[in-house]
Backbone as a ProteinNet text record, in pm:
[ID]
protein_1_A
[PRIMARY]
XXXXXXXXXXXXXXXXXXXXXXXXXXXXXXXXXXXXXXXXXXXXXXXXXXXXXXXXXXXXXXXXXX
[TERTIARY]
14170.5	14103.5	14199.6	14273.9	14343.9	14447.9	14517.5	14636.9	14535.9	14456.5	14398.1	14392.2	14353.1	14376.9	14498.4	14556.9	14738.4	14791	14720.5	14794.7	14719.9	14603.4	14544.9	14625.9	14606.3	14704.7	14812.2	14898.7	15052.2	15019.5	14911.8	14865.6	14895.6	14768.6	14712.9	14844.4	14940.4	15058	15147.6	15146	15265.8	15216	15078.6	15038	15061.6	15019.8	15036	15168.7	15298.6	15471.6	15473.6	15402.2	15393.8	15371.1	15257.1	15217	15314.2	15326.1	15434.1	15557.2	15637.8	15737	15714.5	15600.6	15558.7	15547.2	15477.1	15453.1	15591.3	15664.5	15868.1	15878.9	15861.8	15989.6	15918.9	15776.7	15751.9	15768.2	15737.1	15825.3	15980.7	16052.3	16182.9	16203.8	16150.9	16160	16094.5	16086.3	16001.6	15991.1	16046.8	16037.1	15899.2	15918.8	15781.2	15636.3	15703.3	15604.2	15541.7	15620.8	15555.3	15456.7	15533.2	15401.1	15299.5	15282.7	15161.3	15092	15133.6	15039.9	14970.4	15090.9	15001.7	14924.2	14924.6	14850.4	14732	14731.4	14597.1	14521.5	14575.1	14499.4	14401.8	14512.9	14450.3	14361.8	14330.6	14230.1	14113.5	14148.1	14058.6	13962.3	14067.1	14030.2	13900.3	13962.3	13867.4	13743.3	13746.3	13622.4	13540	13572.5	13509.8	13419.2	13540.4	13490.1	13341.9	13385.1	13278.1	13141.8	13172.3	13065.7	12961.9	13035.1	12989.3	12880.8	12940.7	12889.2	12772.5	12771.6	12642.5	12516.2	12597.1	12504.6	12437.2	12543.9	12479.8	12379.6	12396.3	12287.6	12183.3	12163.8	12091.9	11980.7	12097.9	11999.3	11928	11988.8	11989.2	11817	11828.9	11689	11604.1	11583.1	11524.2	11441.6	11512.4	11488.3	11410.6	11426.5	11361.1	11244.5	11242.5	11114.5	11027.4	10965.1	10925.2	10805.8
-517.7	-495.2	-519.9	-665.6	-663.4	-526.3	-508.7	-355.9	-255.6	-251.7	-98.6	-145.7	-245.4	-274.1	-295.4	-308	-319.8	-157.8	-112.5	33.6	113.5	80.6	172.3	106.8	12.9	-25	-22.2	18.2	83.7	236.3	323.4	459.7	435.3	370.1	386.9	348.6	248	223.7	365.4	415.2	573.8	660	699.8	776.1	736.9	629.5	547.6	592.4	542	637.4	752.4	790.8	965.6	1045.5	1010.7	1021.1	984.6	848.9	840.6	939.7	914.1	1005.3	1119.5	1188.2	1303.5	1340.8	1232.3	1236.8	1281.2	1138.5	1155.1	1211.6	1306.7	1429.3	1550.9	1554.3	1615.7	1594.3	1475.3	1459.1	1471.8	1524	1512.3	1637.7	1746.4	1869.2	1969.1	2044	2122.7	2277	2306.9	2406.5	2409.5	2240.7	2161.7	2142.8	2107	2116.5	2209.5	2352.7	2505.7	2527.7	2488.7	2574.2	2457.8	2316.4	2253.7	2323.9	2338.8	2389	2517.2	2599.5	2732.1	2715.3	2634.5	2611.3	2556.3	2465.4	2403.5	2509	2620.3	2695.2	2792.8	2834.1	2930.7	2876.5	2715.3	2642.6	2694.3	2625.2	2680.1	2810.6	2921.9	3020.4	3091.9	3038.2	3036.5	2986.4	2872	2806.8	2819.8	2865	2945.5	3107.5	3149.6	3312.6	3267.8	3174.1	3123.9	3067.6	3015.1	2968.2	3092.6	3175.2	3268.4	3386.3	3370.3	3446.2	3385.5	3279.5	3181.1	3217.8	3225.1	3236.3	3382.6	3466.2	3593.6	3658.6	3577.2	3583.4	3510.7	3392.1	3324.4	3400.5	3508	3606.6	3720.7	3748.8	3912.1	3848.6	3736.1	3633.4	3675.4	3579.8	3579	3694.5	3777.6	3931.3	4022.3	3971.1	4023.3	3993.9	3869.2	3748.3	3735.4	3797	3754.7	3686.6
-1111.4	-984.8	-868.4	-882.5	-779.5	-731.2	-895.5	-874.8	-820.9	-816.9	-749.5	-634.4	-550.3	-435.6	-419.3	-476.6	-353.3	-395.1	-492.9	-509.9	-372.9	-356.9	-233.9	-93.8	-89.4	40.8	62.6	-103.4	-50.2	-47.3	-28	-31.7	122.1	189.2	297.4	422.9	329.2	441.5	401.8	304	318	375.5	376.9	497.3	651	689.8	809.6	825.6	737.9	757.8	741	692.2	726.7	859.8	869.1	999.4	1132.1	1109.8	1228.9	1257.4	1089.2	1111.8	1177.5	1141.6	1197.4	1337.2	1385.4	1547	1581.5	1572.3	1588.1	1618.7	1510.1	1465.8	1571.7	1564	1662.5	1846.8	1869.9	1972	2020.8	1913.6	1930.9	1911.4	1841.9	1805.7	1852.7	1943.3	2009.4	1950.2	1855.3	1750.8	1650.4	1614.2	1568.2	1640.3	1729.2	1825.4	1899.3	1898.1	1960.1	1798.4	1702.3	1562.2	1518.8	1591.1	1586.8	1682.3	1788.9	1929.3	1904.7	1831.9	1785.5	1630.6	1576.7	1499.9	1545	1619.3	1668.2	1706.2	1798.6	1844.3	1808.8	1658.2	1603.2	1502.7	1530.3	1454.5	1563	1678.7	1738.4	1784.2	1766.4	1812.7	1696.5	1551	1443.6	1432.9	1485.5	1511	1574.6	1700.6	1826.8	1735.7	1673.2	1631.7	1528.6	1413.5	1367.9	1436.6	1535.6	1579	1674.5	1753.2	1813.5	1720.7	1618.7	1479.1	1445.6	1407.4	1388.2	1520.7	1649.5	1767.6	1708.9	1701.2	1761.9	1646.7	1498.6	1403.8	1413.3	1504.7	1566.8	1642.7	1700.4	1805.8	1751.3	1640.4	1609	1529	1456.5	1368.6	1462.6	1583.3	1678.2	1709.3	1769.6	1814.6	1659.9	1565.4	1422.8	1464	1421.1	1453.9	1575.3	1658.3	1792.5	1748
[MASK]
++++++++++++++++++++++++++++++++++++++++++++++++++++++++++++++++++

């Protein structure tokens, strides 16, 4: 019991160094940092399209249904 707890908390500290490194390297690298930004976006822009989709079947229900 104890090894599974120190095996998860040396998990949870290599992510924690992962992560950081990451930030770093992105702060230091702006190559890295233009394809997070366009990545985020096109998270976003997906999410948006999805959600608008949801609306407008929302509407099209609706307008079936009076």
């Amino acid at each position: 019991m104890i090894m599974i707890a120190m095996n998860d908390s040396n998990q949870m500290q290599m992510m924690e160094d992962m992560m950081t490194d990451m930030m770093e390297r992105m702060q230091t690298d702006p190559v890295l940092e233009q394809a997070m930004i366009e990545h985020m976006d096109r998270m976003k822009t997906s999410r948006d399209a999805m959600m608008n989709t949801d609306n407008q079947m929302t509407d099209d229900m609706m307008e079936m249904n009076p």
